[in-house]
N, C-alpha and C positions, 0 to 999 in steps of 0.2 A: 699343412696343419694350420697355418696363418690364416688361409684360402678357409677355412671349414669353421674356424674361429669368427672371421668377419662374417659368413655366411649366415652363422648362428647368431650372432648379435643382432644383422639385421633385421632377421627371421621375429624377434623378441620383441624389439623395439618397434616393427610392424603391427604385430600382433594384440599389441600393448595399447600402439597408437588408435587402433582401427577394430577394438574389440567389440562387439556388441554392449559388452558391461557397462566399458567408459563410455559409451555413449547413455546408456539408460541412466547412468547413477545422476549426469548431472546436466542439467539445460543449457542448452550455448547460450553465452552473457548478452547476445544480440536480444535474446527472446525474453531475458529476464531485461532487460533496458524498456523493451516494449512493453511487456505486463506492467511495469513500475511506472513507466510514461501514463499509463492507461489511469492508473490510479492518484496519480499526480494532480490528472486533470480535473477529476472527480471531486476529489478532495478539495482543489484551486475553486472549481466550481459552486462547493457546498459553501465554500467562505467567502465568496461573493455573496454568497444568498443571502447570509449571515449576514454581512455585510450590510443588505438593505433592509433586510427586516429590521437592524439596527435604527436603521435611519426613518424607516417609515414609524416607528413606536414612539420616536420624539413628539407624538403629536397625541397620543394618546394621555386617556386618564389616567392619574396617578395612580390608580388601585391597578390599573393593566402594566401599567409600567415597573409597579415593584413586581409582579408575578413574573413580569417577564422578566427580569432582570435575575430574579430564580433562576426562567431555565435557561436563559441567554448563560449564565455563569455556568450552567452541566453542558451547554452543548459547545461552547470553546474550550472546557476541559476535554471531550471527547474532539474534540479537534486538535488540539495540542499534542495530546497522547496517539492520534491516529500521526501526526505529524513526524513523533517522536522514532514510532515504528518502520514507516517510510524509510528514516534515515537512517535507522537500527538495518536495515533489510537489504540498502545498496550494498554491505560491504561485506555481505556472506554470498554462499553460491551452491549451489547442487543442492542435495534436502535439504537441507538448513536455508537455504532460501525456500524451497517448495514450503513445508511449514511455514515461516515465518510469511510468505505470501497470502496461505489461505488466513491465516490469525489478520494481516492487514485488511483482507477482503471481506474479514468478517464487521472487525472494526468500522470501516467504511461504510459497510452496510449497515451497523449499527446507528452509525451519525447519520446518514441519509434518513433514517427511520424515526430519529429523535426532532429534528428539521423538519421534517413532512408534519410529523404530530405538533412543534411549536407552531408552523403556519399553519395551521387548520386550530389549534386553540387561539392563536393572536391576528388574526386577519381583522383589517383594518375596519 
């Protein structure tokens, strides 16, 4: 009976470990570590950009400089809040990270798109 009891246990815990479900319901953390490095970068990137548009505007007229300084102020609020998400995102997993992934990639591609549109209004 002990024999047919452990047999079933393993049986379960096999089962359990190696089911199709648990594999579908949630992304091994390696893949989510990847995807979230990906967007890391993006984002590190877009604030560099920021970063020298910053620096190149110092030189501009004052009438271009209050305008930017408009969207300079919405496009590091959307940096900040894409930032914020990021770090909202490391510390869930399975859907709840899938969700909260596409919402940061949406984000991301929001700021990418707000950035494109300030350099192309404020090119030097």
């Amino acid at each position: 009976m002990k024999k047919l009891f452990l047999a079933f246990t393993a049986t379960i815990a096999a089962t359990t470990m190696f089911s199709p479900m648990a594999r579908a319901t949630e992304e091994p953390p390696p893949r989510q570590e990847q995807n979230g490095g990906v967007m890391e970068q993006k984002a590190s990137e877009i604030g560099r950009k920021l970063d020298e548009m910053e620096r190149r505007m110092k030189e501009a007229s004052d009438e271009t400089k209050a305008a930017f300084t408009r969207e300079m102020a919405e496009l590091r609020r959307q940096e900040a809040a894409l930032r914020d998400r990021m770090k909202e995102m490391r510390g869930t997993s399975g859907k709840v990270w899938k969700e909260m992934k596409e919402g940061t990639e949406k984000a991301l591609d929001e700021l990418q798109q707000s950035y494109d549109r300030a350099r192309e209004q404020f090119k030097p």
